[in-house]
C-alpha positions in Angstrom: 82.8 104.9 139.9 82.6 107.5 143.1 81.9 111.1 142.7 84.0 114.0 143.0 83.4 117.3 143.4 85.1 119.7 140.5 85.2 122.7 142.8 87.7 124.3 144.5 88.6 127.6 146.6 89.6 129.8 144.1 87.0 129.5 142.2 83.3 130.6 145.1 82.0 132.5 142.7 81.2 129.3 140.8 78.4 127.1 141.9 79.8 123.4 143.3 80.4 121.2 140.4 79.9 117.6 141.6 80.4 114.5 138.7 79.4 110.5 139.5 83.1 109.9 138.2 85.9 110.1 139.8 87.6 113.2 138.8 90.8 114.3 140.7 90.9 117.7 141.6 94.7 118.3 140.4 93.6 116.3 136.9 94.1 118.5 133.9 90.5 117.1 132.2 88.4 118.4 134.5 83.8 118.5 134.2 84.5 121.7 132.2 87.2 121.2 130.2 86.3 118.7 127.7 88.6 118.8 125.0 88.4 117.2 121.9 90.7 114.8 120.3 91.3 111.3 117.8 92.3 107.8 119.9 92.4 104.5 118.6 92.3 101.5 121.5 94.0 98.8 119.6 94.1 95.5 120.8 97.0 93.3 122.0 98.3 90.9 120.0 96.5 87.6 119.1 98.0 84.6 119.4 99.9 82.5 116.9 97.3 79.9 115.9 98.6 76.3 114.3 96.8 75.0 111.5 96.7 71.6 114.0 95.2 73.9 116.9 91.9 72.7 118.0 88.8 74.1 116.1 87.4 74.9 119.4 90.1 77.6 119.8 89.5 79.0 116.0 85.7 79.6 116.6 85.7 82.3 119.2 85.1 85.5 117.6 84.6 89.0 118.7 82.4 91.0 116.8 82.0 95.1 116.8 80.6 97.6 114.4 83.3 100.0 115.6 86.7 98.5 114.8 88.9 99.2 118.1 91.6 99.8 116.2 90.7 102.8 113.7 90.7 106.6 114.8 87.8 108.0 116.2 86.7 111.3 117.7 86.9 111.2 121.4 86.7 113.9 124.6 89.1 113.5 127.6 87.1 113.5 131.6 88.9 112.7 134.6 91.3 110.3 133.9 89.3 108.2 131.2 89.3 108.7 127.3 85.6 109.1 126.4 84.7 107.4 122.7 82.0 110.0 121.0 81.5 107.5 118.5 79.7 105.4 121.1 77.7 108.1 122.6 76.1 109.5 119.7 75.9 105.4 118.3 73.7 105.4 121.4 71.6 108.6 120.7 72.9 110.8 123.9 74.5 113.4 121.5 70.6 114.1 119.7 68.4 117.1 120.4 70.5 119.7 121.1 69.9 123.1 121.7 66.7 124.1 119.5 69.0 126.7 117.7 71.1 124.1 116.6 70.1 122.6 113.7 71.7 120.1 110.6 73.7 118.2 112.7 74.0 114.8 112.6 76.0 113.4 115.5 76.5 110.3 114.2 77.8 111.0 110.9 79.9 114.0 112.7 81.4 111.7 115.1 82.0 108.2 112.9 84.4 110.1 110.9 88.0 109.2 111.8 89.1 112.5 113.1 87.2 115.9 114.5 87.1 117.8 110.4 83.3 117.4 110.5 82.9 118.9 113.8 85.0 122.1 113.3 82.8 123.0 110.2 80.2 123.4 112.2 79.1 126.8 113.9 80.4 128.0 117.4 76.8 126.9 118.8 77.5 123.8 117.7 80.4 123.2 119.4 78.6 125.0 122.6 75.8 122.4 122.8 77.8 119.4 122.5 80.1 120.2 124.5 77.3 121.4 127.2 75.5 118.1 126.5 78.8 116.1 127.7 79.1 117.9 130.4 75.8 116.8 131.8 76.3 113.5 131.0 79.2 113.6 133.6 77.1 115.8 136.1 75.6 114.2 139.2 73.3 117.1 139.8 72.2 119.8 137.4 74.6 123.2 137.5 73.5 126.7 137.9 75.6 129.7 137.0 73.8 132.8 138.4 76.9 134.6 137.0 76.0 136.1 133.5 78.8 137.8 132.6 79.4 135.5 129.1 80.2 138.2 126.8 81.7 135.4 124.7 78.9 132.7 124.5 81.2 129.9 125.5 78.3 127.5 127.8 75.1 128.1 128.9 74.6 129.3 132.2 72.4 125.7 132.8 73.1 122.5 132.1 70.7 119.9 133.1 72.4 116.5 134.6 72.2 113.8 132.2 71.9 110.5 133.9 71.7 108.3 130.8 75.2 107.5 130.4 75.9 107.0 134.0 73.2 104.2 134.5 73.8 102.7 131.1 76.7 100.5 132.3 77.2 98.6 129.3 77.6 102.1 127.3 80.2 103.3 130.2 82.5 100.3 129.9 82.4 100.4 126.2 82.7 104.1 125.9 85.2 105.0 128.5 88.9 103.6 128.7 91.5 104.5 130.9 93.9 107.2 129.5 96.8 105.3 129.6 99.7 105.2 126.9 99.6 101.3 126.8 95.5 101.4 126.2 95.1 104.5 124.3 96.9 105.8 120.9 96.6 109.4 119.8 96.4 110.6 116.4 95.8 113.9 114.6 92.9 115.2 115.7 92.4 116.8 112.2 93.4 117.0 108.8 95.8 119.8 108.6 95.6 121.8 105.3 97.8 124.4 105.7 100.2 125.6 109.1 101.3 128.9 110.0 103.5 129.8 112.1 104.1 133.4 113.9 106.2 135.2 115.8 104.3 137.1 118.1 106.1 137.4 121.8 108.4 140.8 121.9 110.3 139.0 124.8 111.5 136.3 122.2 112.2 138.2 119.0 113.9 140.8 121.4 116.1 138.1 122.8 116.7 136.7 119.5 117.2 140.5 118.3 120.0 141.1 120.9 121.6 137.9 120.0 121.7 138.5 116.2 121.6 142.4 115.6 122.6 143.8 119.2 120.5 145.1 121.7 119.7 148.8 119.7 118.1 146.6 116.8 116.7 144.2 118.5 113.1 144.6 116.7 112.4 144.9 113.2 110.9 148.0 112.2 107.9 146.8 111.4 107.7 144.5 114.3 105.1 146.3 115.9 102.9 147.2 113.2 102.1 143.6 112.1 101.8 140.2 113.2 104.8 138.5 110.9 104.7 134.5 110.1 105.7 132.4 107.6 104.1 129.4 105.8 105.1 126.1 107.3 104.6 122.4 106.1 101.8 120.5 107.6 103.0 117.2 106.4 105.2 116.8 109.2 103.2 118.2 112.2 102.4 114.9 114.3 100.8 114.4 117.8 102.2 113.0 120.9 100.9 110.1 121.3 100.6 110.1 124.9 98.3 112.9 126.6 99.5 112.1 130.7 102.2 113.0 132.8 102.0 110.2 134.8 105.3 109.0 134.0 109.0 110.0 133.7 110.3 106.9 131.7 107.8 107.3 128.6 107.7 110.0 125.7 104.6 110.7 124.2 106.4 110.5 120.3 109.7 110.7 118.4 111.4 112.8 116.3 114.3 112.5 113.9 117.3 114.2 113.7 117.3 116.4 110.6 120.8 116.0 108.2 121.2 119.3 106.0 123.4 122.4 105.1 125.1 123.9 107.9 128.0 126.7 107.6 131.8 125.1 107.3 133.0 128.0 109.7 130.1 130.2 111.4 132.4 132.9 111.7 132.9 133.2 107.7 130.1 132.3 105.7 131.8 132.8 102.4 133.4 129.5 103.0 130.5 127.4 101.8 128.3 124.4 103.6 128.6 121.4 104.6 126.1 118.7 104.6 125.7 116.5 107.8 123.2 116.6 110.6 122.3 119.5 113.1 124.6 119.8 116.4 122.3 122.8 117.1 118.7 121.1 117.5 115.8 122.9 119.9 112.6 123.0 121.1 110.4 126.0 120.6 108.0 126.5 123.1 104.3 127.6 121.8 100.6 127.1 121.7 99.0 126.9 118.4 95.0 127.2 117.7 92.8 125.4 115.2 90.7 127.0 112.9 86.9 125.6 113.0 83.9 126.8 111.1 82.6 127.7 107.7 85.5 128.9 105.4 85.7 132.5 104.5 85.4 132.8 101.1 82.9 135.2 98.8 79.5 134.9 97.5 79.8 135.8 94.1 77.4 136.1 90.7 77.9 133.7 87.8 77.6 134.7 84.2 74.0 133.2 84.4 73.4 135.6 87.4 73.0 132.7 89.6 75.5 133.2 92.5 77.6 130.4 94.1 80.4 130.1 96.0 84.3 130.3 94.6 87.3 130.3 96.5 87.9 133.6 96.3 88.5 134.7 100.1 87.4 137.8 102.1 89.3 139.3 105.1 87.8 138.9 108.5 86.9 141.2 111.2 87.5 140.7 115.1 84.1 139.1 115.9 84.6 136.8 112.5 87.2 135.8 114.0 86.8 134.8 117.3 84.1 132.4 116.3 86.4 131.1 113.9 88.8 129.8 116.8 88.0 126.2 117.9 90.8 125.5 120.7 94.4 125.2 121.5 97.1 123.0 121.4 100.8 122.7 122.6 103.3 122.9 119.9 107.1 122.0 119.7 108.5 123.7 116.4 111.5 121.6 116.5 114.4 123.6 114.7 118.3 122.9 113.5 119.6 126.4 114.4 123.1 125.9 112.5 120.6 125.1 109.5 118.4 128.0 110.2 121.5 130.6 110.4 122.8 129.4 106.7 119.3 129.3 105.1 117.1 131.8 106.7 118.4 134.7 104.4 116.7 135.9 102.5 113.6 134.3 102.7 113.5 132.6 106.0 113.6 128.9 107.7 112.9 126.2 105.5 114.7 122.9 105.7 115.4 124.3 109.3 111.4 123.5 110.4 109.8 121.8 108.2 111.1 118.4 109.7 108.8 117.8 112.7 106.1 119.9 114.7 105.0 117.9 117.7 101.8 118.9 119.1 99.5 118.0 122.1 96.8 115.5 121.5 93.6 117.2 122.5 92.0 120.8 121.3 91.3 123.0 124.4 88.1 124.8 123.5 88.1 128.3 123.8 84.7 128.1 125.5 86.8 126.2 128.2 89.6 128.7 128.3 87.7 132.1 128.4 87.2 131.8 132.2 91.1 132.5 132.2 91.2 135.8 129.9 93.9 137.8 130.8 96.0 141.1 129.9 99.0 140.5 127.8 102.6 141.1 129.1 101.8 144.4 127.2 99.5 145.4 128.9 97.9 147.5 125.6 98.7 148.2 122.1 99.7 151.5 121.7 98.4 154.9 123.5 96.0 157.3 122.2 98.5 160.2 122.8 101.2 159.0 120.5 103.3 157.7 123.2 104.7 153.9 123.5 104.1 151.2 121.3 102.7 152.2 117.6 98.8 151.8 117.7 97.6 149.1 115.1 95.9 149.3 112.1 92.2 149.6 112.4 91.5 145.9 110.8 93.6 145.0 113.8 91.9 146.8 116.3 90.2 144.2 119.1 88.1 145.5 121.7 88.6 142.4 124.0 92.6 142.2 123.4 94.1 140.3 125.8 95.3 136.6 125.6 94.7 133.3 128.6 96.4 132.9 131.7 98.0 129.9 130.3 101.1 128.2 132.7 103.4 126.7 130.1 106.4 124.6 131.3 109.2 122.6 129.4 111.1 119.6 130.9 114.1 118.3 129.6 115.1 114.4 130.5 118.4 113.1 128.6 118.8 109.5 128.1 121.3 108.9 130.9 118.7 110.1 133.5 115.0 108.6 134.5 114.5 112.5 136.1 113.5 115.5 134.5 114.4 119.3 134.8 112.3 121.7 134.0 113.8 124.0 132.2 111.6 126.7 131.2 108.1 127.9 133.1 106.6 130.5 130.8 102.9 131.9 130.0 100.8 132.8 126.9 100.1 136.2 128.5 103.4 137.3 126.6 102.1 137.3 123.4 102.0 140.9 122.3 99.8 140.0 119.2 96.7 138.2 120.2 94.9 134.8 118.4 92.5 137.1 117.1 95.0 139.7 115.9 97.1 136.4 113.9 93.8 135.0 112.0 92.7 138.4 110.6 95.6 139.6 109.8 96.4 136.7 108.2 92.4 136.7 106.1 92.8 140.5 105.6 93.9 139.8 101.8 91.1 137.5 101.1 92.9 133.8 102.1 90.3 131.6 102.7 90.6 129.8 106.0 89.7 126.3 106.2 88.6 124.8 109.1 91.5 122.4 110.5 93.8 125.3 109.5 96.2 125.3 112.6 98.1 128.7 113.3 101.1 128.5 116.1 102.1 131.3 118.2 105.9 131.5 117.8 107.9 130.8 120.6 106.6 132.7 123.6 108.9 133.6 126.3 108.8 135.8 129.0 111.5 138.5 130.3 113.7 136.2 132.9 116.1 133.3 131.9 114.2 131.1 133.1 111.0 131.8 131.0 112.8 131.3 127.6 111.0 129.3 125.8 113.8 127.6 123.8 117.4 126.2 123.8 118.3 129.3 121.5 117.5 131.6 124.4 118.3 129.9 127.2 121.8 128.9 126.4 122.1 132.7 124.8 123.3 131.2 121.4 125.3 128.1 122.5 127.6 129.9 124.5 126.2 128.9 128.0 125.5 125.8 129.6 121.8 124.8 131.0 122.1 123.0 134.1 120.0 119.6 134.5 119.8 117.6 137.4 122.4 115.0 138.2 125.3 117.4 136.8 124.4 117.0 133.4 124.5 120.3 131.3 123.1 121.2 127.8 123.8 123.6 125.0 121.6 122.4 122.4 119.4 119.2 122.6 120.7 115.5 122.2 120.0 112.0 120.8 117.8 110.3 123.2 116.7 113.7 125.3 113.3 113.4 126.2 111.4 117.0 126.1 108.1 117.3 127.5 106.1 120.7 127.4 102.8 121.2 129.6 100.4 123.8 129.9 97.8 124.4 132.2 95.4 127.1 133.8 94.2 127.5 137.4 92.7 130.1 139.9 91.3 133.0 138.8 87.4 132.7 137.9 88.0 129.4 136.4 86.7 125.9 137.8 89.6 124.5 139.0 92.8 123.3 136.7 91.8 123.2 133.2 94.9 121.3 131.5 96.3 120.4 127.8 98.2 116.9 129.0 101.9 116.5 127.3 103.2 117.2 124.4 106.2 115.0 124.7 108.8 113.6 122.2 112.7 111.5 122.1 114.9 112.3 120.3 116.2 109.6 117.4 119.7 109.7 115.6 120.3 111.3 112.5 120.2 109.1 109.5 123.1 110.1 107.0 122.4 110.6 103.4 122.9 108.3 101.4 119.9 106.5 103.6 118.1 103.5 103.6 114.5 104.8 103.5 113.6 101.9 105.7 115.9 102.3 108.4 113.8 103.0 111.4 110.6 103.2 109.8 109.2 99.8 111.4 109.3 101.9 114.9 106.1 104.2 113.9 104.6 101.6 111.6 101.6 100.8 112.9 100.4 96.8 113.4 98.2 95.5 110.8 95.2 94.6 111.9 94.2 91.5 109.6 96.6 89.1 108.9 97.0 85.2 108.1 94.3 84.7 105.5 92.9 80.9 104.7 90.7 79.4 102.3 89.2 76.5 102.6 87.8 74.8 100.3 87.6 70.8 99.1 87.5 72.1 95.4 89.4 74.5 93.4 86.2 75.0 90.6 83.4 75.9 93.6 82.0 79.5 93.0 83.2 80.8 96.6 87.0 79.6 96.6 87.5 80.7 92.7 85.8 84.3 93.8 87.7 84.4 97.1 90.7 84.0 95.2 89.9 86.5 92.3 89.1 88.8 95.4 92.0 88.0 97.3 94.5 88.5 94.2 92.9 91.7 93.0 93.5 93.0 96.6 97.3 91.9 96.9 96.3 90.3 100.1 98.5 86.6 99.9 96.8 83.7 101.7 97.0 79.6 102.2 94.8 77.2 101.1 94.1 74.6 103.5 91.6 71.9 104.3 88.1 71.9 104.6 86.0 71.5 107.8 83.0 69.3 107.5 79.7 69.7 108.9 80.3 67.7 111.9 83.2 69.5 112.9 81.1 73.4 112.3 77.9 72.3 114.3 80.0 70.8 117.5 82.3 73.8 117.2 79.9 77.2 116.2 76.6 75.5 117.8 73.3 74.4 115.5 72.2 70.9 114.6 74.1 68.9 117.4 76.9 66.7 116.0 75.1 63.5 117.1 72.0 64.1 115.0 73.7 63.8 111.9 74.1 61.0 109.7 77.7 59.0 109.8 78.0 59.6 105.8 77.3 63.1 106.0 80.0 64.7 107.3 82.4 63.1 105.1 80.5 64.3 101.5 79.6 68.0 103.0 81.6 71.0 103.3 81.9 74.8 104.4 83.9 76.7 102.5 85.5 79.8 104.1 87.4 82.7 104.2 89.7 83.1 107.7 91.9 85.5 108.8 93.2 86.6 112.2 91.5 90.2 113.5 93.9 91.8 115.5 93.2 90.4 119.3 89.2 89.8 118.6 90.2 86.0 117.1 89.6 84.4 113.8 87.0 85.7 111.6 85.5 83.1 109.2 83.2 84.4 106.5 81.1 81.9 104.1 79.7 84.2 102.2 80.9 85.7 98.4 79.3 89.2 98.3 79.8 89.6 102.4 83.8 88.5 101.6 84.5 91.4 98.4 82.8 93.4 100.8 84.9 93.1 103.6 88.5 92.8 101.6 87.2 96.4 99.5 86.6 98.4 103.0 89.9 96.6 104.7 92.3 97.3 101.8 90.3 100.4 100.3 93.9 101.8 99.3 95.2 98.6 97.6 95.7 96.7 94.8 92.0 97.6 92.7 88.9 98.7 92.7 86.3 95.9 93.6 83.3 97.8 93.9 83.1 101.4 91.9 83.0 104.3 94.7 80.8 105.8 92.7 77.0 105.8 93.7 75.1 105.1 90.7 77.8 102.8 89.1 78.1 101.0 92.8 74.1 100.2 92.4 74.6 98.9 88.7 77.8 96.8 89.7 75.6 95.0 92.6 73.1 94.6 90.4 74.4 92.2 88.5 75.7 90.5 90.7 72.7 89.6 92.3 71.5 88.6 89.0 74.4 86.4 88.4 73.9 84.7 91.9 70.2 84.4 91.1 71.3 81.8 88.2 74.0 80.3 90.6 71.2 79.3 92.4 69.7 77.8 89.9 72.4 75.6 89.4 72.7 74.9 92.9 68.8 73.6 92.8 69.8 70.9 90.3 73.0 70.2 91.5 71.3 69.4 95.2 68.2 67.7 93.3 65.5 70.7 93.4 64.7 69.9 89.5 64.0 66.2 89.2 61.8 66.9 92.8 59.8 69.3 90.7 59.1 67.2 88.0 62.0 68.2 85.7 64.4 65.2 84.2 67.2 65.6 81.8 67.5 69.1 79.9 64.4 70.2 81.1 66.0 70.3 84.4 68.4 73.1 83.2 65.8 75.3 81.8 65.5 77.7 84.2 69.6 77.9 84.4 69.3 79.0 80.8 66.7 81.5 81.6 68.4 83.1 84.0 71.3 83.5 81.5 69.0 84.8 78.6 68.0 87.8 81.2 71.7 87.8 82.5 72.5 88.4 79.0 69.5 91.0 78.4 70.6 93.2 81.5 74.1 93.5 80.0 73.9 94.0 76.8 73.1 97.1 76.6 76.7 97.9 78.2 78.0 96.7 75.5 76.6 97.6 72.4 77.9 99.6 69.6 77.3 103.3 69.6 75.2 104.8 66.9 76.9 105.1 63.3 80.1 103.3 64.6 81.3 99.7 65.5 82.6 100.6 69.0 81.6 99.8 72.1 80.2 102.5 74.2 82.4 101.5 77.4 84.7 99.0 78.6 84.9 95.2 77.9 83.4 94.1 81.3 80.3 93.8 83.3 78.8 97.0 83.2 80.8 98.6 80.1 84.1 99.6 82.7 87.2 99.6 81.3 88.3 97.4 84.6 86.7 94.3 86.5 84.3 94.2 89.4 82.4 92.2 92.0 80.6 91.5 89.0 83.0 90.0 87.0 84.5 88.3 89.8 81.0 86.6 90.1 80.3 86.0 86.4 83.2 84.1 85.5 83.0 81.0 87.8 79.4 80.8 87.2 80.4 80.6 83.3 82.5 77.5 83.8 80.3 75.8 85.9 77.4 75.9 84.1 79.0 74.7 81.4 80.0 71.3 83.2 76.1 70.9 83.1 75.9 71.0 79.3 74.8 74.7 78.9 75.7 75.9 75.3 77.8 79.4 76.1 77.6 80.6 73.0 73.9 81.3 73.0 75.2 84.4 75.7 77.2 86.4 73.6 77.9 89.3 76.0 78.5 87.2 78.6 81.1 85.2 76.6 82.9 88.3 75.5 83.2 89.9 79.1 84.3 86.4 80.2 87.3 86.3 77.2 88.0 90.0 78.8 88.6 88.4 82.5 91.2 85.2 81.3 93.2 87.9 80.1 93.0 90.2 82.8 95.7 89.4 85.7 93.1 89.0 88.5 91.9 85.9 86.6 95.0 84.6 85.6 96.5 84.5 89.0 93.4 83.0 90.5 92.7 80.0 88.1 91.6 76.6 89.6 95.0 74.4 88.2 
């Protein structure tokens, strides 16, 4: 990859930025904007395999201990998604800062989205984001400019040349941001969403519209920052982040059905139900909360103090640390639902059906360079005169908001061209980021990092800065002009709207961009409603599919526990033919095919487990405890529990199923001749298979015996004393059975006996039963 320089003329009083990748100078990911985000890179299809196919074709497997296809935490450069799972896998992301301290990078960043990472401290989130920086630099950078009154980078990084001649680590860690390649998720886990209403130029459009241009603000508009609780369930993330192209959107959004008025002009006649002619877009940037949750330090009745969930209010410089980044956000709304509902309380049903927001955080340490005055210049005046001075928790001595561009584009389904439709800018916000999370803290709510908090629609004072349909068609009543002499009152089925924001010029490095927050439009779906309906369009491909066993015989320990497994998990599957010996060495490599003897191929087999993995081939896996393993962590949220979660009953559970396997072994020896070459003939030869059940039997028995001055057990009927089966039991159970076929008397194993009468009855063993 070539270098590119990262500077540009509006920014001299920056030293030259120069990176060994090739960075466009209009890109909005630029060497100092690193942004943070979630991507998965799943792979493309695999192909249909026949159970006639050659073996050849079955045996190529790709392995990874990152699976391509789950969210992980990732940072945007140039025009390549950068995987931070691989680079602190690889160590680049250790020794930070010497003030930094108790973080773990690779625990931070295998996580499948950024929550770890915002509960760290703003230093934190400093030196990483200084440490990928130099990884991308070509030569080290030196800002002689020390005017950082907001500790948002160190004024030097060092160049980093470990990523950029690892070229292994470069291919694997760096995809091309492409919507095909690359899918977006969440970047966090969203506890709670607020949404306020902070530009003047908005409420006092929506003012004039509703109330008439003398009330056009509430009274207490200007005293405090209002917003409402919103519903997080339904924020989701465009899931493209370029704006490369007119004939994609980034996601989609439904349109809502609910209670609208029968006649606007006379609400006493009632509602009727049916879905929004009235949808819009609502144009605004929304910031994440990061950091350690406010909440008090209190004593306990032993005097010991710990932490509760009580809250305390924050000040200004609380605050500001709080704030992690920015996003674009589209609070899509049904304003004919909104007018009907809205009294007394507010928007409810009107809102809480979609939020659309940009896939990466912009950090605020990459948006300081573009501070700015608000399109209010200042709250208030000293002399009494103009705008009410706020309350002193309110007070901020840096007020001011970013030199943010926003614009909205508008493509309906008839067109391949977009109109934009709205060019606005967060410096009308009359109450600041700042101003929102304190006010918001001031009565003790604990804020939780992954909190997000959106602006309310920010428009500016001309038409054409409105920053939704609402305002720009003043109400419904006039049309918006798109190109190709289309018009629009409200938005349609199929529109495509796209929002963008970026910043540029003043002392920043260049353009320092969000990407798109982009979504179409989908038809209603009338109540009643199939719940399906439409649902296999965001469902996302399953990643393992077509599971196999094979096996020659239905009694042999692995098939009866892959089939115990396979049952408890829900997970259907095909039982097909064995492969011999012959067949696995010519095909996965070993003892060459010709070396071995003609009878043997015939008499031996490998039993298996195969199923398709997304586009890396067929995985085969031969062995028991490496198989309930694998079908536990792929299927963690169905059917049961094969291994406990927790710790100490996890250890137990494996426990004995080593031990179990240890006697399996046994068994195995005599079966394959290991006895009578030892010495041992007839029942001599199965002593040490009834050893290892005696101490079997001795390490669970204890599980199961009565509790003191009663008759009851003091747990559950299986393994370990759960109420419910495990790996354990899934072991145990063929073992039983076997060893019986070589004349072991069961009955001298009590325990065993009864959690084996537990398991026939239990449906996992039922449904997996050799015939």
């Amino acid at each position: 990859m070539k270098s590119s320089s990262s500077s540009s003329s509006s920014t001299s009083s920056l030293p030259s930025l120069s990176s060994w990748l090739d960075i466009p100078p209009d890109c909005d990911f630029g060497l100092l904007n690193v942004p943070f985000g979630v991507c998965s890179f799943p792979p493309p299809p695999s192909p249909v395999l026949d159970d006639a196919a050659a073996p050849e074709r079955e045996r190529v497997v790709v392995v990874s201990t990152i699976d391509p296809s789950s969210p992980r935490c990732c940072t945007a450069m140039g025009n390549v998604v950068v995987d931070l799972h691989l680079l602190a896998e690889a160590g680049l992301l250790d020794d930070l800062d010497d003030d930094v301290d108790d973080f773990h990078p690779r625990v931070v960043f295998s996580m499948p989205n950024l929550d770890s990472f915002l509960r760290c401290e703003r230093r934190t989130w400093i030196a990483v984001r200084d440490r990928l920086i130099g990884l991308f630099l070509l030569h080290d950078y030196d800002d002689d400019d020390d005017d950082d009154d907001f500790r948002t980078t160190t004024t030097k990084i060092k160049a980093d040349d470990r990523l950029r001649t690892n070229h292994p680590l470069r291919d694997a860690a760096l995809r091309p941001m492409s919507s095909a390649v690359v899918r977006h998720h969440v970047p966090c886990t969203i506890g709670d969403y607020t949404d306020f209403y902070s530009s003047r130029e908005h409420a006092t459009n929506v003012g004039v519209m509703f109330r008439g241009k003398d009330d056009a603000l509430q009274p207490n508009w200007l005293h405090v920052p209002i917003g409402y609780h919103g519903r997080s369930s339904s924020i989701d993330v465009s899931s493209s982040s370029t704006t490369t192209t007119t004939t994609t959107a980034g996601g989609v959004v439904r349109r809502p059905c609910g209670q609208v008025m029968i006649d606007p002009a006379d609400p006493k006649r009632g509602s009727k139900y049916g879905p929004t002619r009235s949808l819009d877009f609502e144009l605004e940037v929304a910031f994440v909360v990061g950091g350690r949750t406010n909440v008090e330090r209190v004593v306990g009745d032993g005097g010991e103090y710990h932490y509760d969930t009580i809250g305390r209010p924050m000040n200004a410089e609380e605050a500001k640390d709080r704030i992690f980044g920015y996003v674009l956000m589209n609070d899509w709304s049904a304003r004919d639902v909104q007018k009907w509902e809205y009294v007394p309380l507010g928007p409810f049903t009107s809102k809480n059906f979609a939020t659309t927001i940009s896939p990466w955080i912009v950090t605020t340490m990459a948006l300081e360079p573009y501070r700015c005055a608000t399109s209010a210049a200042e709250q208030g005046n000293r002399d009494g005169s103009g705008d009410p001075v706020p309350l002193e928790y309110l007070s901020d001595p840096d007020y001011g908001s970013y030199d943010v561009n926003l614009s909205v584009s508008l493509r309906p389904s008839s067109s391949s061209v977009s109109t934009v439709v709205c060019r606005s800018n967060l410096r009308h916000m009359y109450w600041s980021s700042v101003q929102q999370l304190v006010h918001h803290s001031v009565t003790g709510c604990p804020m939780r990092a992954g909190d997000l908090l959106g602006s309310g629609t920010i428009s500016g004072s001309e038409r054409g800065s409105f920053g939704s349909m609402l305002e720009l068609s003043w109400g419904g009543t006039r049309d918006v002009d798109l190109d190709g002499g289309v018009g629009r009152r409200f938005l349609e089925d199929g529109d495509v709207v796209m929002m963008e924001g970026w910043c540029e010029g003043g002392r920043g490095p260049g353009r320092v961009g969000f990407g798109a927050c982009s979504a179409r439009i989908l038809p209603a779906v009338p109540f009643p409603c199939d719940s399906r309906e439409g649902g296999e369009e965001r469902q996302p491909p399953r990643r393992y599919t077509r599971f196999r066993l094979r096996d020659a015989s239905p009694t042999s320990t692995f098939a009866w526990r892959a089939r115990i497994a396979l049952t408890a998990k829900g997970v259907p599957y095909e039982t097909i033919g064995p492969i011999s010996l012959e067949e696995r060495c010519r095909t996965e490599g070993g003892v060459c095919a010709s070396s071995i003897t003609d009878d043997a191929p015939t008499r031996r087999t490998t039993p298996a487990l195969e199923f398709v993995d997304g586009g890396n081939g067929v995985v085969r896996i031969t062995q028991s405890h490496a198989m309930v393993d694998f079908l536990e962590s792929a299927f963690p949220n169905r059917g049961g529990l094969l291994i406990p979660p927790d710790p100490v009953a996890r250890a137990k559970v494996w426990e004995a199923a080593e031990a179990i396997d240890s006697v399996v072994q046994e068994i195995a020896d005599i079966v394959g001749g290991a006895g009578e070459r030892a010495g041992m003939t007839g029942s001599s030869s199965i002593c040490p298979v009834e050893d290892g059940l005696s101490r079997l039997e001795a390490l669970l028995a204890p599980y199961h015996a009565p509790q003191e001055g009663t008759r009851s057990a003091v747990g559950g009927p299986f393994t370990i004393g759960t109420h419910g089966p495990n790996i354990a039991d899934v072991c145990l159970v063929p073992l039983l059975h076997n060893a019986r076929g070589y004349g072991i008397d069961s009955s001298l194993y009590p325990t065993l006996t009864s959690i084996e009468m537990a398991c026939t009855h239990h449906p996992w063993f039922r449904g997996a039963a050799p015939e």
